[in-house]
C-alpha positions as CSV (number, residue, x, y, z in Angstrom):
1,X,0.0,0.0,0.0
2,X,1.8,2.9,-0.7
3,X,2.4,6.1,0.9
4,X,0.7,9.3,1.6
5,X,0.1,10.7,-2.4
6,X,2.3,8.4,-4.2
7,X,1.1,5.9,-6.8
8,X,1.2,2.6,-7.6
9,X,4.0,3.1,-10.0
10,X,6.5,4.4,-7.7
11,X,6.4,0.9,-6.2
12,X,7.6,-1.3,-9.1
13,X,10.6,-1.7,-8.2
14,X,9.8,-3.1,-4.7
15,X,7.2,-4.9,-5.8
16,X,9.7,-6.6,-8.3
17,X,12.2,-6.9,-5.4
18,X,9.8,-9.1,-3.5
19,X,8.8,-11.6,-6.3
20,X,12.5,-12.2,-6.6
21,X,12.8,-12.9,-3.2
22,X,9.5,-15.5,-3.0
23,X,8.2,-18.4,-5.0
24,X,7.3,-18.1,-8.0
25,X,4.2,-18.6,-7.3
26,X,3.5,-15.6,-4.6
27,X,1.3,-12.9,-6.3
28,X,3.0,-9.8,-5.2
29,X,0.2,-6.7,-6.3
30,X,0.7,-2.8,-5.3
31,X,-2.6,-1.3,-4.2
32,X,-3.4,0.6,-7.9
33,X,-3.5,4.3,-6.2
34,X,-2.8,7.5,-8.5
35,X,-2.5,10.9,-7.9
36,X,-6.1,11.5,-8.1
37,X,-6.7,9.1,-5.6
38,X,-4.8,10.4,-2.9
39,X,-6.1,13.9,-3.4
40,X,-9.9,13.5,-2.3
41,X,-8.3,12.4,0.9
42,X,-6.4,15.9,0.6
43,X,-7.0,17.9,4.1
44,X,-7.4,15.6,7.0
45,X,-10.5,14.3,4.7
46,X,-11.8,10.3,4.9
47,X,-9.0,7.9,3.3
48,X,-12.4,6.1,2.2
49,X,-11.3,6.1,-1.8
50,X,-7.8,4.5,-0.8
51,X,-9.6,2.1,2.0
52,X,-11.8,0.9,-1.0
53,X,-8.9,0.2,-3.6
54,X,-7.4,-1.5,-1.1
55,X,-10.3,-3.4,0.0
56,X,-10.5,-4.6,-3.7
57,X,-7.1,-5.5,-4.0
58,X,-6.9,-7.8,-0.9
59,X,-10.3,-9.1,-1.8
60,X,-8.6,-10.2,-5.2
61,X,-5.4,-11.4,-3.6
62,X,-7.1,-13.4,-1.1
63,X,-8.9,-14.9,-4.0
64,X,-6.0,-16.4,-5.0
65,X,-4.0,-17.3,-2.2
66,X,-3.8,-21.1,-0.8
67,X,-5.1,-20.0,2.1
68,X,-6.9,-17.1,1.7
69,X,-4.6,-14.9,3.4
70,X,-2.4,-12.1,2.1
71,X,0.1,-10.2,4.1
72,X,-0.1,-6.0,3.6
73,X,3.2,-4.1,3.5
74,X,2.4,-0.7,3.9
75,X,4.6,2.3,3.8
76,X,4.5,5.4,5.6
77,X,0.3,6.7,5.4
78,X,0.0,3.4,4.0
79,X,0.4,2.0,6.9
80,X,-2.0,3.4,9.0
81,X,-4.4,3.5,6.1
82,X,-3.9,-0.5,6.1
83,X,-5.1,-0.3,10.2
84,X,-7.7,1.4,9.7
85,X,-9.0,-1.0,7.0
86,X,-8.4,-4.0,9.3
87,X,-9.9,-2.1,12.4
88,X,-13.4,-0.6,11.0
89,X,-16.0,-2.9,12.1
90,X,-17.9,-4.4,9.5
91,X,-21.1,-2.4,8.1
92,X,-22.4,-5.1,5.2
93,X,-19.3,-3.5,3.2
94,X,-15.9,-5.1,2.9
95,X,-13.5,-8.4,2.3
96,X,-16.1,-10.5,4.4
97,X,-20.0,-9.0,3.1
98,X,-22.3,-9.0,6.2
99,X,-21.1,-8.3,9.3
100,X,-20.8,-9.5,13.0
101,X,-22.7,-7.4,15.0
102,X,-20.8,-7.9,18.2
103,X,-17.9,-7.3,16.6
104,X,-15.5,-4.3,18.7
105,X,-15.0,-1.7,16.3
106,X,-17.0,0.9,14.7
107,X,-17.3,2.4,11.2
108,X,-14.7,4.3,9.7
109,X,-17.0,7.0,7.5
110,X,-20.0,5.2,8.0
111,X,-18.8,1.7,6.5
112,X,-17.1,-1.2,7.6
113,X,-14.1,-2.6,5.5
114,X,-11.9,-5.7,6.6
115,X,-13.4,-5.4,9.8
116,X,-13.1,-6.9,13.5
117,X,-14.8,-10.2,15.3
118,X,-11.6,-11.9,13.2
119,X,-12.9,-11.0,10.0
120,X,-9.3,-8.6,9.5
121,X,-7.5,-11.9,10.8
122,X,-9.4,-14.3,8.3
123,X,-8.0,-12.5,5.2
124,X,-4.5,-10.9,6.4
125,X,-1.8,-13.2,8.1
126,X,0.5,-9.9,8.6
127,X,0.9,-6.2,8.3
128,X,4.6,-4.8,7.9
129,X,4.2,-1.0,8.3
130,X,7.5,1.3,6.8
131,X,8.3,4.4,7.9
132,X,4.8,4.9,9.4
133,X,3.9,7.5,11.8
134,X,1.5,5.7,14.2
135,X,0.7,8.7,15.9
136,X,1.3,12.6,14.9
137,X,0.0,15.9,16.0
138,X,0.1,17.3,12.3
139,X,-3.3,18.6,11.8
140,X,-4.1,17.2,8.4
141,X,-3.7,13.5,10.1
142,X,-5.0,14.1,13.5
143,X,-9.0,12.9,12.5
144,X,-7.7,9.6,10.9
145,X,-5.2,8.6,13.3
146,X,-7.0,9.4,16.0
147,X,-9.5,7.3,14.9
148,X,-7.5,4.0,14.4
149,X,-5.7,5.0,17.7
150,X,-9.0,5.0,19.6
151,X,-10.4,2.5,18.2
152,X,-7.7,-0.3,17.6
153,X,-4.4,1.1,19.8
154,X,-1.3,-0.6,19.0
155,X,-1.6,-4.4,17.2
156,X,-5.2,-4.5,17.7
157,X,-6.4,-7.6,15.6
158,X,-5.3,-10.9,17.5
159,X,-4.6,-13.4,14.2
160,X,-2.6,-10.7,12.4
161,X,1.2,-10.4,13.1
162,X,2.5,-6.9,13.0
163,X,6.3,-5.7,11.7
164,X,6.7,-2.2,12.3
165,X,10.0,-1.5,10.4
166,X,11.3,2.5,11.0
167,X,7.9,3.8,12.2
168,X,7.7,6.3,14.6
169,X,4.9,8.7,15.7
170,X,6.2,12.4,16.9
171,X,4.1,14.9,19.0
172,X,5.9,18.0,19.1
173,X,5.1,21.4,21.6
174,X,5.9,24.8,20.7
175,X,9.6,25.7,22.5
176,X,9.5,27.1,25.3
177,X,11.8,29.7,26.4
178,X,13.9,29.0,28.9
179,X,17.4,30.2,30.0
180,X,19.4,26.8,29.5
181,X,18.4,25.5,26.6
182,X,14.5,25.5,25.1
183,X,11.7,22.9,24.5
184,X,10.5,20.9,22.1
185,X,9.0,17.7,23.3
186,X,9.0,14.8,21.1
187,X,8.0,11.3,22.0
188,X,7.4,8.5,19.8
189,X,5.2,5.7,19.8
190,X,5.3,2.6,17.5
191,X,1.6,1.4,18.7
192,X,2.0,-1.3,16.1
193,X,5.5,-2.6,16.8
């Protein structure tokens, strides 16, 4: 899944990395995101158009793996995008069709993707986040990643493995001025580590 604005293109080149590295026969498939895609989620707005491509692209890998599971790579936004795909509770939308009503979770947007009640565990064996900030107190990200970190904090889906390679999360004060030296705060937090 890629990162924040970039398309599926930029990602050839891992993408042929990884099929060099596994059987032959291991679909490897980038998320098919442009440009265009990226930018109606432009200003902290619902990542619903990126949730959906990736919903169809897992639905079609999982088609066509042995088992029916597929393991998401996501890097930088993509990684959280992938979370909140696997957190949203089920709303008749998504991998699975109906949903469990019990299951923990809510709608992201007012629809459930990959959903929770093991639904996000049924299709994905792993998520391997890159570079992704888990947690940030830049405005444009603040409504999305609160939301996963409120409603699924840290590696919230038992059944999935998390990887979280160079991902940090970065909440940063205004300085503060002080004889001795001044203040920014920064603490990270890989939730998904």
């Amino acid at each position: 899944l890629p990162g924040y604005g970039a398309p599926a293109y930029d990602y050839a080149g891992m993408a042929s990395a990884l099929r060099s590295l596994l059987p032959p026969s291991t679909p490897v498939t980038v998320v098919p995101l442009t440009r265009r895609t990226w930018a109606a989620t432009l200003g902290g707005r619902p990542v619903t158009p990126v949730l959906a491509a990736l919903d169809d692209a897992v639905a079609a890998a999982a088609a066509g793996a042995p088992d029916g599971r597929v393991n998401l790579v996501g890097h930088s936004a993509g990684g959280w995008v992938a979370r909140i795909w696997m957190a949203a509770a089920e709303g008749g939308g998504g991998v699975g069709g109906a949903a469990a009503a019990a299951a923990a979770g809510e709608p992201y947007a007012g629809r459930g993707w990959a959903g929770t009640g093991g639904r996000a565990a049924a299709v994905v064996a792993a998520l391997v986040t890159l570079g992704t900030p888990h947690a940030s107190a830049e405005g444009v990200t603040a409504a999305n990643m609160g939301w996963v970190n409120r409603v699924a904090p840290g590696a919230a889906v038992p059944g999935v493995a998390y990887t979280c390679v160079c991902g940090t999360g970065v909440a940063v004060r205004p300085p503060r001025r002080r004889r001795g030296g001044g203040g920014v705060a920064a603490g990270g937090e890989g939730g998904v580590a």
